[in-house]
C-alpha angles and dihedrals in degrees: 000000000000096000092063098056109110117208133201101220098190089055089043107047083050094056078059099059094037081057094051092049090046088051091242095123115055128186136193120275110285091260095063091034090067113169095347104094091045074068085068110038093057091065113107131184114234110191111198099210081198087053094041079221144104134212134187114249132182131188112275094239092054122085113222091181098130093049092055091043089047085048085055100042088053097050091045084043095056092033095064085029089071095034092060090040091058089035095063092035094070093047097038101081093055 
């Protein structure tokens, strides 16, 4: 059930950027990615000392949509991903 699948968007917005800098991710050349990058490059890390935590925050007059769609399409991407891993695992042998 999909809509019961609870997310930590700092984390995961982090494994994003781990994935870009280790050129998993790749996107299309600046000219057909338009607007969308800017999505990403207005992201910044704010760290609270008294929460021991960080989040990702963006200018409120910035969209960051594609970064959270792209967020989405890589966890349902490595969550099928393993499913059909495991899922193969169990059949390959035979």
């Amino acid at each position: 059930m999909l809509w019961k699948w609870t997310v930590g968007r700092s984390h995961s917005i982090g494994a994003v950027f781990s994935r870009v800098k280790k050129k998993m991710v790749i996107f299309p050349n600046v000219r057909e990615s338009g607007s969308f990058l800017d999505e990403f490059a207005c992201e910044v890390f704010e760290y609270d000392d008294d929460q021991r935590a960080g989040r990702f925050i963006h200018p409120e007059t910035m969209p960051d949509d594609a970064l959270h769609a792209t967020n989405y399409a890589l966890l349902l991407g490595v969550r099928a991903f393993q499913g059909q891993k495991s899922f193969m695992g169990d059949y390959s042998d035979s």
